[in-house]
C-alpha positions in Angstrom: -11.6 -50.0 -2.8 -12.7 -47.8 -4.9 -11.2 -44.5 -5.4 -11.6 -41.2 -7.5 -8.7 -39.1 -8.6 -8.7 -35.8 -9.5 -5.4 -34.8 -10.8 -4.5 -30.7 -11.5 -2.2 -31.0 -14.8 -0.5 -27.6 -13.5 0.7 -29.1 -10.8 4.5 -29.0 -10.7 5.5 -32.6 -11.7 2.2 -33.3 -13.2 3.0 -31.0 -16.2 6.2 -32.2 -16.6 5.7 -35.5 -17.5 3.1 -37.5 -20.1 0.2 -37.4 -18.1 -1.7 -40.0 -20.3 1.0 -42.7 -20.1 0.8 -41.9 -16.4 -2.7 -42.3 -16.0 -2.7 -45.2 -17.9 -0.1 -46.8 -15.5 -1.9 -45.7 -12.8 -4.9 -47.3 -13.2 -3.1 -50.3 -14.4 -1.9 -50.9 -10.9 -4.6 -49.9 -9.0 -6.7 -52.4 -10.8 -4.3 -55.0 -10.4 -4.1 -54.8 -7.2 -8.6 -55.2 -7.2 -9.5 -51.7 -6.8 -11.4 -49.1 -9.6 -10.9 -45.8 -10.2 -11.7 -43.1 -12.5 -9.8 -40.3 -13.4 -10.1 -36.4 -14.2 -7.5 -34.5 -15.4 -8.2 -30.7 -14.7 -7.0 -27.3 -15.2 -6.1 -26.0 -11.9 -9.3 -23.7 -12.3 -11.3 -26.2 -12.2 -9.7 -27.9 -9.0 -12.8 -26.7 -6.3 -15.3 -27.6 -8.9 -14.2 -31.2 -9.6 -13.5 -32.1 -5.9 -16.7 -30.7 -4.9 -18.8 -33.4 -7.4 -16.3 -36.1 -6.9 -16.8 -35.4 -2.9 -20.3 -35.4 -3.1 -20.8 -38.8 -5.0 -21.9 -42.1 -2.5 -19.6 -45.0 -2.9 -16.3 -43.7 -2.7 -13.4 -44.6 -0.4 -10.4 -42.7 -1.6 -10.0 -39.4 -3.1 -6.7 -39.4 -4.9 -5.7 -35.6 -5.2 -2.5 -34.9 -7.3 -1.0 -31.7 -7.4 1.0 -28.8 -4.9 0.0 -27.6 -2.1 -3.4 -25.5 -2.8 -5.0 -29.1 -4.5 -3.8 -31.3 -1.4 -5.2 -28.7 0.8 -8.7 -28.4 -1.0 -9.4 -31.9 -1.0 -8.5 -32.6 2.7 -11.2 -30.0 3.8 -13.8 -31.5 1.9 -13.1 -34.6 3.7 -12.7 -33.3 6.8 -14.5 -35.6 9.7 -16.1 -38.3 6.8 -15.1 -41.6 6.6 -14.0 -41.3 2.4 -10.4 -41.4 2.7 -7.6 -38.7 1.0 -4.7 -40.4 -0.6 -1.9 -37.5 -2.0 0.3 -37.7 -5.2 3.0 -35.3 -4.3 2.8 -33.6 -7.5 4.1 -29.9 -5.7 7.4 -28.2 -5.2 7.9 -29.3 -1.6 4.7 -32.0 -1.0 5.7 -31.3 3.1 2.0 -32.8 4.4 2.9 -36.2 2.2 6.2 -36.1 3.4 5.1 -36.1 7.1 2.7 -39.4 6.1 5.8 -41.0 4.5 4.3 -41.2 1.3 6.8 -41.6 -1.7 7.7 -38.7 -3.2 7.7 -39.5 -7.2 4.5 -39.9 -8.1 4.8 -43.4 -9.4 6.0 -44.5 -6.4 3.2 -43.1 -4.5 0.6 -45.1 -6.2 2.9 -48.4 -6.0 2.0 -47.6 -2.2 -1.5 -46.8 -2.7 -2.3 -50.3 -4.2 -1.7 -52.4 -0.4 -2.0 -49.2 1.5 -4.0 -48.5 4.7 -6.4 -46.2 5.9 -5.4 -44.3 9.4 -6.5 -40.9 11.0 -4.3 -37.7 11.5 -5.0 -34.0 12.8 -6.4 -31.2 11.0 -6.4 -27.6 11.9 -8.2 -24.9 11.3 -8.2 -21.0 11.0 -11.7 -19.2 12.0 -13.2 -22.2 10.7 -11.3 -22.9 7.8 -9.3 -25.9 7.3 -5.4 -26.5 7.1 -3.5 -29.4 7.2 0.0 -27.9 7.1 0.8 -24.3 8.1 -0.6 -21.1 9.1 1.5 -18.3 9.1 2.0 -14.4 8.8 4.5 -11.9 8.3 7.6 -12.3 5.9 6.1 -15.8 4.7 3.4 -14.2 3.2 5.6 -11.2 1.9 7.5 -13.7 0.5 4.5 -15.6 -1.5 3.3 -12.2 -2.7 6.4 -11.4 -3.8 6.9 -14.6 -5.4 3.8 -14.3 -7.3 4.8 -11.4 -9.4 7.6 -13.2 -10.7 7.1 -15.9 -13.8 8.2 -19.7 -13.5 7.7 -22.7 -15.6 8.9 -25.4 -13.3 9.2 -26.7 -9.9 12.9 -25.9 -9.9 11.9 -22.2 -11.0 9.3 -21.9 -8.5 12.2 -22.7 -5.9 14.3 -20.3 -7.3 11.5 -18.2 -7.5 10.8 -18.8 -3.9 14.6 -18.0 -2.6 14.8 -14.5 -4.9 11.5 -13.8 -2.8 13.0 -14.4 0.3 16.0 -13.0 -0.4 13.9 -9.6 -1.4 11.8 -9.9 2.1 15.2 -10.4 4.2 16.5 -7.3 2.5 13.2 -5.3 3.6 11.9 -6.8 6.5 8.8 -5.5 8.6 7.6 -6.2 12.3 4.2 -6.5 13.7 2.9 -6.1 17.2 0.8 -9.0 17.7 -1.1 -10.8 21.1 -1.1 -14.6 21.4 -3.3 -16.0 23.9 -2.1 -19.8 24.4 -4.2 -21.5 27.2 -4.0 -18.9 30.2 -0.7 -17.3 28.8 -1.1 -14.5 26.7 2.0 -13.1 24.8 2.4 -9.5 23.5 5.1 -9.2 20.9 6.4 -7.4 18.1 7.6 -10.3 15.4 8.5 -10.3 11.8 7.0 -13.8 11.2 4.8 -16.5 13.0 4.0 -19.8 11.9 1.4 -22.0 13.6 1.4 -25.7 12.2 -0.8 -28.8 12.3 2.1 -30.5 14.8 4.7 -30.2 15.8 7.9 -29.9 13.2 10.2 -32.8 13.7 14.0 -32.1 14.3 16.7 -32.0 11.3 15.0 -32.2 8.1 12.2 -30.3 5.9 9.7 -28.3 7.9 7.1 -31.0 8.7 5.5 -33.1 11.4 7.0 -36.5 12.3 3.8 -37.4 14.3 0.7 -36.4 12.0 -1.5 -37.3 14.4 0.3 -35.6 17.9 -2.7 -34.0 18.6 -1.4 -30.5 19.6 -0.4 -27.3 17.3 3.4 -25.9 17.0 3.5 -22.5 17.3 6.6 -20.6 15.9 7.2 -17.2 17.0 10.4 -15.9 14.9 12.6 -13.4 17.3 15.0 -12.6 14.2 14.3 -8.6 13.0 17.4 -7.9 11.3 18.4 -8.8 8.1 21.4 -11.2 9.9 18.9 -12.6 12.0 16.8 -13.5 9.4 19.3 -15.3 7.1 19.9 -17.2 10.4 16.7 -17.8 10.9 16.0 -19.2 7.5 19.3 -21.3 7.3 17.8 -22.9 10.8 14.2 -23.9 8.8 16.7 -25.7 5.7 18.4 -27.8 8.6 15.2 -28.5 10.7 17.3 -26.7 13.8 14.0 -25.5 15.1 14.6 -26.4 19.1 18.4 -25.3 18.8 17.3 -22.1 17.4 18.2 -18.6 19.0 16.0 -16.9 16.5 12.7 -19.3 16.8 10.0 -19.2 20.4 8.1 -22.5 20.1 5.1 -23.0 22.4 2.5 -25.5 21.8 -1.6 -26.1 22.4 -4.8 -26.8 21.4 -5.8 -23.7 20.6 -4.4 -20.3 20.1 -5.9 -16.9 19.3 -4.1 -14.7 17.4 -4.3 -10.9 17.3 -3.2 -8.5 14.9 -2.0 -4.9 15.9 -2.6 -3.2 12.5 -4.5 -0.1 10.6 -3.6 -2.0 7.3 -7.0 -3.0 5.7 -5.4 -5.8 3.2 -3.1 -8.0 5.8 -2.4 -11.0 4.2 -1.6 -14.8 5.4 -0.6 -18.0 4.0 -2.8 -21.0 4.5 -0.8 -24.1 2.8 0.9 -22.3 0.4 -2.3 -19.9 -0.4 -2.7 -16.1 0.4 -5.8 -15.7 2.3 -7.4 -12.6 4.1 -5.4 -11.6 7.2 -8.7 -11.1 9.3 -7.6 -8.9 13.0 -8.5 -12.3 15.0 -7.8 -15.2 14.2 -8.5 -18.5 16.3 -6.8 -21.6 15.0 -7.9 -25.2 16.8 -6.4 -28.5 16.4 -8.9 -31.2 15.0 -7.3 -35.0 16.3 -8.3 -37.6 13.7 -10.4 -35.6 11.7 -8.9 -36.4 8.6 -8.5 -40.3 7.0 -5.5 -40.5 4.6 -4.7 -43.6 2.8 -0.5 -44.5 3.4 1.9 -46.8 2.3 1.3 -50.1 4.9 4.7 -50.1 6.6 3.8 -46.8 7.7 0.5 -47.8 9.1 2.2 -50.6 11.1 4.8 -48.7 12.7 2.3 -46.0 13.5 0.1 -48.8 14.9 2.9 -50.5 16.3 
């Protein structure tokens, strides 16, 4: 096969480590193994720009994206619904989407799996048209990334440490929001500090990610917690993947789900994987089955297939 990587040297573990010996290795076994490749290393600036000429070349199978969250995310909805397949270095802080493919999470590992892996199809989702393939959410998530963004880190530990301070911070200040859900027929008024709607469903007792990529149905989180009690609850629930145990958590699920946002606030703000976008008053988000070909390792192909 051949495949194109595009690798953001910002990302978390990518600029920790001697990316040129890395590279090296990398095509190294690749090659081995019979495939090409070729390689750019960019600043995370220049992220949209390279995937958009690498996307738009004939003749590629894989597009290797290395980097957090924002990189995996931007490569996926260029490929959205083609038959050029993504293949993820989990190069973030958390790297949830590859962990839900069962992709190795140090990056040499990864591309040990890349050289015999297969392709298959999972979901993507999408928000007014724009693509996710992890989490949408609102509320005290996005307080938290805003917050976190005014604070400097060098690191993927600092980043977590980052992250927690900001949590910490939006616990201490917390801020509901009457919102309307309309799931299928049902339609759900509420006033909520925080809702999460994911591409799958969360699996049970672990990190916040989908056990079945491909489920074909969106999870939709609805946090209950308002004071600041609640909310450390609520948060020590998401670190032990107690999600259906939950007191402080409504879970309902669908194909589609329109959200509504009871606000005078001209600058609302959500988080698409890991990135602060517009908060716009509606928002429809759709599950897409199979609209997205990711290379994993081949066990994991087989047991899926299996």
């Amino acid at each position: 096969m051949r495949f194109a990587a595009v690798l953001n040297q910002e990302g978390g573990t990518l600029r920790t480590i001697d990316l040129s010996a890395f590279t090296d290795r990398m095509r190294q076994k690749l090659e081995a193994a019979g495939h090409s490749i070729d390689i750019d290393v960019v600043a995370g600036k220049d992220i949209v720009a390279t995937l958009d000429r690498i996307t738009s070349k004939h003749g590629i199978d894989i597009v290797l994206a290395g980097g957090g969250d924002g990189t995996i995310s931007a490569a996926a909805a260029r490929l959205m619904g083609r038959k050029t397949a993504l293949a993820i270095l989990p190069a973030g802080t958390m790297n949830l989407f590859a962990r839900g493919l069962g992709i190795p999470q140090t990056v040499d590992a990864a591309v040990e799996s890349f050289a015999d892996g297969d392709v298959i199809a999972v979901d993507m989702a999408t928000a007014n048209g724009r693509p996710f393939v992890h989490q949408f959410s609102i509320g005290m998530h996005a307080k938290m990334v805003q917050l976190r963004q005014t604070m400097e880190f060098g690191s993927r530990l600092g980043k977590m440490r980052a992250s927690l301070k900001a949590a910490w911070a939006a616990i201490n200040n917390p801020s509901a929001m009457k919102v309307t859900l309309t799931i299928g027929e049902a339609e759900i008024v509420t006033r909520t500090t925080a809702i999460g709607i994911t591409n799958n469903l969360f699996g049970e007792g672990h990190l916040p990610y989908a056990d079945n990529p491909a489920g074909g149905v969106l999870g939709i989180y609805i946090t209950v917690a308002r004071r600041r009690g609640e909310l450390v609850g609520f948060l020590f629930d998401i670190a032990r993947g107690k999600w259906r145990d939950s007191e402080h958590v409504e879970i309902h699920q669908a194909d589609r789900v329109v959200l509504k946002v009871h606000s005078k606030a001209k600058k609302l703000r959500a988080v698409m994987d890991g990135e602060l976008v517009r908060l716009d008053s509606e928002t429809t988000i759709e599950i897409h089955p199979g609209a997205l070909k990711v290379l994993v390792p081949a066990r994991v192909a087989q047991a899926k297939a299996a």
